[in-house]
C-alpha positions as CSV (number, residue, x, y, z in Angstrom):
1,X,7.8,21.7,-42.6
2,X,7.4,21.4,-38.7
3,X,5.9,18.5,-37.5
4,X,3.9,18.8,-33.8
5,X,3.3,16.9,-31.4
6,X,0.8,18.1,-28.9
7,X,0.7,16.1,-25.3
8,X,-2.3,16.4,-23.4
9,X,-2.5,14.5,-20.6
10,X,-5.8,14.2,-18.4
11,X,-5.4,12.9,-15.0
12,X,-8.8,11.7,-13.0
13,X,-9.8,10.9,-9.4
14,X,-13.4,9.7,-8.5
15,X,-14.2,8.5,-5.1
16,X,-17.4,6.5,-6.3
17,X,-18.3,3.0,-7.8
18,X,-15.7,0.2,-8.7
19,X,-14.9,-2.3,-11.4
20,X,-12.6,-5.3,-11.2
21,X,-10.0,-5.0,-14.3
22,X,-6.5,-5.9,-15.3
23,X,-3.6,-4.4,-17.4
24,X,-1.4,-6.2,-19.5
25,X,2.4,-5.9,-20.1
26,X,5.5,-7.4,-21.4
27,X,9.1,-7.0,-20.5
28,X,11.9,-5.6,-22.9
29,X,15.5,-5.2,-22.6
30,X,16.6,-1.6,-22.3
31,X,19.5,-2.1,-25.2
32,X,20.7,0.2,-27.4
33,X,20.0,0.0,-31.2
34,X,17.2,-0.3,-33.4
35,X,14.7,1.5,-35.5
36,X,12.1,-0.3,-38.0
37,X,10.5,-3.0,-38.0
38,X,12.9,-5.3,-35.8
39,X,11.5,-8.2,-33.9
40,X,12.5,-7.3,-30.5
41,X,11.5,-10.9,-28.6
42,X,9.7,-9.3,-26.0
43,X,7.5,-12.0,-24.0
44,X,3.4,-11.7,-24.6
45,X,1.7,-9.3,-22.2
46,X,0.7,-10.8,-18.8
47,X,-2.3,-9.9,-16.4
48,X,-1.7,-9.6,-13.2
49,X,-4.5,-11.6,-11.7
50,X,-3.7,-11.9,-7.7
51,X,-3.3,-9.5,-4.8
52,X,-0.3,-11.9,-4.4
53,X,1.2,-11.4,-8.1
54,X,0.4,-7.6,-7.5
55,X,2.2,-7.3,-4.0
56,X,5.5,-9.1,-4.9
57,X,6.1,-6.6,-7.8
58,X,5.1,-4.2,-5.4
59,X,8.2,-5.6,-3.3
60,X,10.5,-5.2,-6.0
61,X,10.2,-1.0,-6.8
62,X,13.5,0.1,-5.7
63,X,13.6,2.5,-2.7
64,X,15.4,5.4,-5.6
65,X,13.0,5.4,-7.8
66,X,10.6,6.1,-4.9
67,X,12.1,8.6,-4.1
68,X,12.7,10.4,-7.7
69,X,8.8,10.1,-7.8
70,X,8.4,11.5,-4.5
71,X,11.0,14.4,-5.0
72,X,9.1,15.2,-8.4
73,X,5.9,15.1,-6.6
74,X,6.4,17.4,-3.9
75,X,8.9,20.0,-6.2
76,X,5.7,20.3,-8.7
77,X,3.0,20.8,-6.7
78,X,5.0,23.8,-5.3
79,X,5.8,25.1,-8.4
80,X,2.0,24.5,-9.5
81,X,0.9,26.8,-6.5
82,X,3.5,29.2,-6.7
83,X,1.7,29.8,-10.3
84,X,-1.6,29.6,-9.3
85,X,-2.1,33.0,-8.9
86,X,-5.8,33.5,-8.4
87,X,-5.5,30.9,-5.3
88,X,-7.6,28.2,-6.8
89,X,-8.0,24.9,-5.8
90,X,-5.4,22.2,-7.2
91,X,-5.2,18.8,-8.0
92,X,-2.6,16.7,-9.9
93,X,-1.3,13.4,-10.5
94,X,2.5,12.8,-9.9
95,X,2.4,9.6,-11.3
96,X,0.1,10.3,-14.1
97,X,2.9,13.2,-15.0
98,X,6.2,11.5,-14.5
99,X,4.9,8.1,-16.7
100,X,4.1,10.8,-19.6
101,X,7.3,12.6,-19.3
102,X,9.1,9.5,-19.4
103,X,7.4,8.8,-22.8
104,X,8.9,11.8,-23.9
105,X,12.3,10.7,-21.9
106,X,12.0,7.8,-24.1
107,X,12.3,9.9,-27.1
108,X,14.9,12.5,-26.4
109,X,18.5,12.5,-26.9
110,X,21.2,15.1,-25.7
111,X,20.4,18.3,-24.3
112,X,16.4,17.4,-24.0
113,X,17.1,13.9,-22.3
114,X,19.0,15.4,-19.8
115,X,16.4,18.4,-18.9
116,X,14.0,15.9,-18.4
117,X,15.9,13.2,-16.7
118,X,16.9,16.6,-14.0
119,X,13.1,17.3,-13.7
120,X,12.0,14.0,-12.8
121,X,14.7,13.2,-10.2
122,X,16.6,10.1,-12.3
123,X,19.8,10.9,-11.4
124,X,20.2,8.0,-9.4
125,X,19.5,6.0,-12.4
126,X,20.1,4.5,-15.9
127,X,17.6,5.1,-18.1
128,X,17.1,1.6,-18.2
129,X,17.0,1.3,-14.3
130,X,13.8,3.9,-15.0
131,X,11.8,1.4,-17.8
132,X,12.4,-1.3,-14.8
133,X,10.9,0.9,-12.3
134,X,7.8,1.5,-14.1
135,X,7.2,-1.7,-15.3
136,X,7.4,-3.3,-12.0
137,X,5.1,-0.3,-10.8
138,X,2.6,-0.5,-13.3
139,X,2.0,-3.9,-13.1
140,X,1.8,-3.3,-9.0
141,X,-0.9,-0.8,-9.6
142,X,-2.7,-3.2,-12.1
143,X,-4.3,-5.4,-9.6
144,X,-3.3,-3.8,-6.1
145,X,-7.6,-4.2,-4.8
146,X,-10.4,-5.1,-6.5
147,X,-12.4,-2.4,-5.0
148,X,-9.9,0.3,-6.8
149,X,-10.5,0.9,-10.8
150,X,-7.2,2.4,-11.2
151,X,-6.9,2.8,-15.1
152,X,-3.1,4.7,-16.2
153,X,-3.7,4.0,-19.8
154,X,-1.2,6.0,-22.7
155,X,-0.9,6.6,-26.2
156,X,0.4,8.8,-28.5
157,X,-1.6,9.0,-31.4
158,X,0.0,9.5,-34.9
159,X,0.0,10.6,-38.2
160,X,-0.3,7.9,-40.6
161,X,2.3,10.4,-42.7
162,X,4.9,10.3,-39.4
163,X,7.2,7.4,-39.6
164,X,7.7,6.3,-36.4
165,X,11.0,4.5,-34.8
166,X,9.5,1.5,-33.9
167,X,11.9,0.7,-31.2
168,X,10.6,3.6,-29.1
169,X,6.9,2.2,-29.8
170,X,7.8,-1.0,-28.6
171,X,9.9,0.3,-25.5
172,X,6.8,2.8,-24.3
173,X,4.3,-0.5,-24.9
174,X,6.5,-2.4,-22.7
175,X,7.6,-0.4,-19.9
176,X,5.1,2.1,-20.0
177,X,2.2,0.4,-21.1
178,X,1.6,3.2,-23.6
179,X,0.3,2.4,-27.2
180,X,0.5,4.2,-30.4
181,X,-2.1,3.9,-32.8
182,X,-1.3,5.6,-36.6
183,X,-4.4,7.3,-37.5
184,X,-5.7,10.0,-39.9
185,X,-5.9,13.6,-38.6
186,X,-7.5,14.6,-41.6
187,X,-10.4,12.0,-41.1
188,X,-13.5,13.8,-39.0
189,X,-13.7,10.5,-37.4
190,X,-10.5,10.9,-35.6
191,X,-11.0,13.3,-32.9
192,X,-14.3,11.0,-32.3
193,X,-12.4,8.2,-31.8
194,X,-9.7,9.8,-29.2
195,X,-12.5,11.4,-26.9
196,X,-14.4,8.4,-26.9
197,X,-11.2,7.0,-25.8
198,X,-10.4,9.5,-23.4
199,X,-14.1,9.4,-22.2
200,X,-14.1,5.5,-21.8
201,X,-10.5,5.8,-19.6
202,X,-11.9,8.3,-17.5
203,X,-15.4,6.7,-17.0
204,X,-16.9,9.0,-18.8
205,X,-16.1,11.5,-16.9
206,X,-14.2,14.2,-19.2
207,X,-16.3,13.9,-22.6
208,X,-14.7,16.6,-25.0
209,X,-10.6,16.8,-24.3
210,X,-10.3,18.1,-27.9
211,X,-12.3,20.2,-29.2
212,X,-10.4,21.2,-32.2
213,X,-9.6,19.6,-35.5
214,X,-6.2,17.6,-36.1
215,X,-5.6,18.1,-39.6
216,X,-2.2,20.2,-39.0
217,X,-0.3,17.8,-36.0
218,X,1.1,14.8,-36.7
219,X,0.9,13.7,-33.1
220,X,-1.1,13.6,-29.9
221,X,-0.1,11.9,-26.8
222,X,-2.9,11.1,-24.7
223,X,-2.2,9.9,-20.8
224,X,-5.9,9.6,-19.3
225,X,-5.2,8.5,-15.4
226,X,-8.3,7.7,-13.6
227,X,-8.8,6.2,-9.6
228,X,-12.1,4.7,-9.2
229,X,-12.5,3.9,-5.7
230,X,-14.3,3.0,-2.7
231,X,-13.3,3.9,1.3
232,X,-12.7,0.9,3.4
233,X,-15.6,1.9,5.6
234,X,-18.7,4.3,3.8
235,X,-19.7,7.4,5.3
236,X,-23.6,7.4,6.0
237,X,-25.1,9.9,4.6
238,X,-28.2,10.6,6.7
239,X,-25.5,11.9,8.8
240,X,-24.1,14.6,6.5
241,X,-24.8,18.0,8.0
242,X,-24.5,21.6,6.1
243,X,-22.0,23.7,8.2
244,X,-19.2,26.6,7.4
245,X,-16.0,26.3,5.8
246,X,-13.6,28.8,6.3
247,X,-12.0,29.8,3.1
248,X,-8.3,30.9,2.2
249,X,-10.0,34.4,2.0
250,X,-10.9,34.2,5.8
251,X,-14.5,34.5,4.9
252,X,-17.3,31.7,5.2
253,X,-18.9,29.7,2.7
254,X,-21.8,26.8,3.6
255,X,-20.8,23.4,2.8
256,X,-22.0,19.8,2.9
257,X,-19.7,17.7,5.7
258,X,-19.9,14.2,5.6
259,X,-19.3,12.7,9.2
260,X,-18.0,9.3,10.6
261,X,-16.6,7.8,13.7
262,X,-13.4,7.3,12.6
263,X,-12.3,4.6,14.6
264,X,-10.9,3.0,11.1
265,X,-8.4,5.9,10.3
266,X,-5.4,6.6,11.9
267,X,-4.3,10.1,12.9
268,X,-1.0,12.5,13.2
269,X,-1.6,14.8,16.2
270,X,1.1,16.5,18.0
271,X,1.1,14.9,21.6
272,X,3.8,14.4,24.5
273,X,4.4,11.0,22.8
274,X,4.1,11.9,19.4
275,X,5.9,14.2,17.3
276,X,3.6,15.5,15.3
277,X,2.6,17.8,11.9
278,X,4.5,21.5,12.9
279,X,1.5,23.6,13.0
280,X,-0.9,21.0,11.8
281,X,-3.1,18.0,12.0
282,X,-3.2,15.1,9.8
283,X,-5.4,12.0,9.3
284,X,-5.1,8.3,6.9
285,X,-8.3,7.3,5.4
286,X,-8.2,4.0,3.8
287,X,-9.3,2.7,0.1
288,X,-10.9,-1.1,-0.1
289,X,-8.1,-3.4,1.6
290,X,-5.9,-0.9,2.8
291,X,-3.4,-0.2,0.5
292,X,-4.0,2.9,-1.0
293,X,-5.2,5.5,1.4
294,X,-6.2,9.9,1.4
295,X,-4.0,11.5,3.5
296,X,-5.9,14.8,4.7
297,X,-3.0,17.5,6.5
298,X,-4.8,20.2,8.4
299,X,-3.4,23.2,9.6
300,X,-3.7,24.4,13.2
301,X,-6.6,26.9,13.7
302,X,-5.4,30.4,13.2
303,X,-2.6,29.0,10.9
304,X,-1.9,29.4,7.0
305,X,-2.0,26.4,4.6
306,X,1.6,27.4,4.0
307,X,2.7,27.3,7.5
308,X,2.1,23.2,6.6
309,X,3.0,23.2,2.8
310,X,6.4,24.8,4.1
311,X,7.1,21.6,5.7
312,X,6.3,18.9,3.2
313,X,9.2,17.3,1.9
314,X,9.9,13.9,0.8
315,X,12.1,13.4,3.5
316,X,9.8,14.5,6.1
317,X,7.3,13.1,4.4
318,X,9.2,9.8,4.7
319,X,10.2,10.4,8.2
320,X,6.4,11.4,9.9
321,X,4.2,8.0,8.1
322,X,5.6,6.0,10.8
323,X,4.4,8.6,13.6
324,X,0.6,8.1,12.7
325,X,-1.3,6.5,15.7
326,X,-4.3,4.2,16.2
327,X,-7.6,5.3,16.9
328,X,-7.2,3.6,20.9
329,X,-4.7,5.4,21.5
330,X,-6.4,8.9,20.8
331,X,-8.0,8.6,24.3
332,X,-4.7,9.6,26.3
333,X,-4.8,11.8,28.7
334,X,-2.8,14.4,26.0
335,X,-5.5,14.3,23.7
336,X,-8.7,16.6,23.6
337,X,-9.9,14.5,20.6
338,X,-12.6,12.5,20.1
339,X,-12.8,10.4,16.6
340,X,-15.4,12.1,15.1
341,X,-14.3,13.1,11.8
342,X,-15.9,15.7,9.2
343,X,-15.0,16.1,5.9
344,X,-16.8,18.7,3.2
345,X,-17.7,16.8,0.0
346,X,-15.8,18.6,-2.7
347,X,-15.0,18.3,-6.6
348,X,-11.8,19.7,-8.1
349,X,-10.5,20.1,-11.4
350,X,-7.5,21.6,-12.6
351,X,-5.4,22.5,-15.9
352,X,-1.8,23.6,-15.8
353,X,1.2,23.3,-18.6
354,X,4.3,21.2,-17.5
355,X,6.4,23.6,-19.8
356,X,5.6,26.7,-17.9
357,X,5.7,25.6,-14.6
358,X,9.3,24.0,-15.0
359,X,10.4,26.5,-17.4
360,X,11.6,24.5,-20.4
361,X,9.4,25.5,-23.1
362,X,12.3,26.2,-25.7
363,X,12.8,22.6,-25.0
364,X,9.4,22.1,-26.4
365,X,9.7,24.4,-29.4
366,X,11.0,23.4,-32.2
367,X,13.4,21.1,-31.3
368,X,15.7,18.5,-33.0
369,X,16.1,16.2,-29.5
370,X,13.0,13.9,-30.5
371,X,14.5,12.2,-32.9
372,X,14.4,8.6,-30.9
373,X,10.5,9.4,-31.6
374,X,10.8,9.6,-35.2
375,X,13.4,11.7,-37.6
376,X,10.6,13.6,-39.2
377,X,12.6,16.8,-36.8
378,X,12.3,19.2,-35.0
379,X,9.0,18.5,-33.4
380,X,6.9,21.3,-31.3
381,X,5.5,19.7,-28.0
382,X,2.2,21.4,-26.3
383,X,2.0,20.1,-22.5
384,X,-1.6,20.1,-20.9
385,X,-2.5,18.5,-17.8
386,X,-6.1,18.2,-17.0
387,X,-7.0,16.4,-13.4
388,X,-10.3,16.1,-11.7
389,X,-11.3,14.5,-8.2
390,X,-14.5,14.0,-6.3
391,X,-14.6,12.4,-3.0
392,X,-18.3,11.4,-1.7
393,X,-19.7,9.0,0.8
394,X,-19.1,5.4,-1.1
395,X,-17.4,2.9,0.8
396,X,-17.3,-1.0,0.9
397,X,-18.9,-1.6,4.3
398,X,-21.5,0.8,6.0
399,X,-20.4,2.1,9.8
400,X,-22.7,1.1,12.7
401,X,-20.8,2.3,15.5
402,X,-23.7,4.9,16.5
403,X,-24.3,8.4,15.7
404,X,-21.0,11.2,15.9
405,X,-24.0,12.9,17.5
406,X,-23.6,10.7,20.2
407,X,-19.7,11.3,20.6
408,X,-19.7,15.3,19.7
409,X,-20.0,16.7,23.4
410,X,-17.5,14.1,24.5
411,X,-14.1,16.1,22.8
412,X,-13.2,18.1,20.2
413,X,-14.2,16.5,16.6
414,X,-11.2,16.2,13.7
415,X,-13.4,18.6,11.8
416,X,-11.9,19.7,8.5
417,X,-13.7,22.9,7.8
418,X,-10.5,25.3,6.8
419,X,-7.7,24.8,3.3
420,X,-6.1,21.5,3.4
421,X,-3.8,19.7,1.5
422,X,-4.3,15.7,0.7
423,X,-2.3,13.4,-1.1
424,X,-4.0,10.2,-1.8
425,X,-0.2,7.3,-1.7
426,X,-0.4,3.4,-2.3
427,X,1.3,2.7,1.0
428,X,3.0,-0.6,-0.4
429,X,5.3,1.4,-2.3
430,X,4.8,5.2,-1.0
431,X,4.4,6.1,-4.5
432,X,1.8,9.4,-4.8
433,X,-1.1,8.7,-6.9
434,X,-2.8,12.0,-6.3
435,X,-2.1,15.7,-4.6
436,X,-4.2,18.8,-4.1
437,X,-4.9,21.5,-2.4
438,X,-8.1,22.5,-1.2
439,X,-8.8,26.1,-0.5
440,X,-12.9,26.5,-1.4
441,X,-14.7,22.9,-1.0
């Protein structure tokens, strides 16, 4: 008999309202060993309950790991694009991506452990350097501003018929913060009870992941990622104007542009004393108290998306945060730009399979690799990622430094009315939350 496992994994961004929450955790040694029903002395989950507490284990995610997140970023949102062949908008979640693979990373063995410690970069690390990482990440995340909801919440759901190896439970709940409930596939009630799940996760926002009956897996990983957030200073909206977008197509398509002063931002522009995006423009716009921020890369009029794209890179990612300037110092005699920003509102969603896009899914069929998950081998694996993100005016404190009407003849506006590419990075860390691609707002 083959036993599946189908991991769907739904990944959510909303610009919008806020809620203050926490997320709990406990700490276990990565030792080998163990299946059943062993006490493995972790400590009792902790909330993190301070900026403080959330910053210093901010402090402690090791520069590697950083950099195995941003190397996976980067590499899949090529390899997304390079398969989306009907040029549609994109959006993804790195992190939201990686924590679910490493479930799986947690349990594979030989062959399949290897693939997937390759794809996500680890090869600076021990697997139990990875758990670390996260754990110290997660908890970061949990309480980095109280004016971001940022729910990462995981659990593979299971077969009351699948005996599970506990110590893989209790290492995923630990590090990962993943849970795994044993439920009844057969029972109508089931798929109920994991949308409403997903639905509460994602704010209600996606109602209906599954949409099918259960009755013949004995396993579904859920990983619902949601950011809840609102901009450090609101756009007004009596200022929003309709206006065109040019679209990857070259033709035209009337949008809604929300506009600001953006004397809060901070901005990449080539400039005698600046080196700059290569064939591009980019700007930092800042969540709540700063820490997590969209970063918005435009590409120089007359210039492809690529022409950008082709230079993002961790390392140049790395190398060009430090070269963003300061809204004074945009009135230089080099610059011909005045702070008047325009953004389109815009909603994206977006479904791709990890499998096909990394090219491993023999690794997912009917393999005998998952047996750190349970022995009830080989297991088949179905890999969905479903994001969404909507970015509208909502911010903590309303701007009441005049009208961009007022500031419009006086330089050229930051006006972002062509394909871009954002990313959206807690800056305590650089790990990437978010990344899209914008092509038809």
């Amino acid at each position: 008999m083959r036993t599946f496992i189908s991991l769907i994994i739904v990944s959510m961004l909303l610009v919008g309202c806020s809620k203050d929450d926490s997320i709990s955790n406990g700490e276990v040694p990565d030792q080998p060993g163990n299946t059943g029903e062993e006490n493995y002395n972790f400590p009792e989950p902790v909330n993190v309950t301070s900026y403080d507490q959330a910053d210093e284990y901010a402090s402690q995610v090791d520069e590697a790991f950083i950099d195995a997140q941003m190397e996976f970023a980067f590499e899949t949102l090529k390899k997304i694009d390079e398969n989306n062949i009907h040029g549609r908008n994109i959006v993804y979640s790195p992190l939201s991506t990686s924590v679910a693979l490493t479930m799986l990373y947690n349990g594979a063995v030989g062959e399949t452990k290897r693939t997937l410690h390759n794809i996500l970069h680890f090869d600076k690390m021990t697997s139990g350097e990875v758990n670390q990482q996260y754990r110290k990440l997660l908890l970061s995340l949990s309480r980095c501003d109280t004016n971001i909801n940022l729910g990462l919440a995981n659990a593979l759901w299971v077969s009351m018929d699948l005996e599970v190896n506990q110590r893989f439970v209790a290492k995923n709940r630990a590090y990962l913060l993943a849970q795994t409930p044993q439920v009844d596939f057969m029972e109508p009630t089931t798929l109920t009870r994991m949308n409403e799940w997903t639905a509460g996760k994602t704010y209600g926002n996606i109602h209906k992941l599954i949409t099918r009956d259960m009755d013949d897996f004995s396993g579904v990983a859920l990983d619902a990622f949601s950011l809840d957030g609102k901009w450090t200073i609101a756009f007004n909206n009596s200022w929003n104007e309709i206006d065109e977008f040019t679209t990857a197509t070259g033709g035209t398509k009337m949008v809604e542009f929300m506009r600001t002063i953006g004397r809060d931002y901070t901005y990449l522009i080539p400039s005698p004393n600046n080196a700059g995006l290569p064939n591009g423009k980019a700007v930092r716009i800042p969540y709540g108290r700063g820490k997590i921020a969209m970063y918005i890369f435009l590409p120089d009029e007359y210039k492809e998306l690529d022409d950008v794209l082709t230079y993002m890179s961790p390392d140049y990612w790395k190398r060009y945060q430090s070269n963003f300037i300061e809204y004074p110092n945009l009135w230089g005699p080099e610059f011909n730009y005045m702070p008047v920003f325009e953004l389109p509102k815009f909603k994206v969603d977006y479904t791709y399979h990890v499998e096909e896009i990394f090219g491993i899914k023999d690794a997912f069929i009917n393999n005998n690799e998952f047996n750190a998950i349970s022995e009830s081998v080989p297991l088949n694996i179905a890999y969905k990622q479903k994001s969404y993100v909507e970015v509208n005016e909502a911010g903590i404190q309303v701007e009441e430094q005049g009208n961009p009407e007022d500031f419009i003849t006086q330089g050229v506006p930051f006006d972002i009315n062509r394909p871009f590419f954002f990313l959206i990075q807690d800056d305590r860390t650089s790990t990437i939350l978010q990344m899209g691609i914008v092509r038809y707002p």
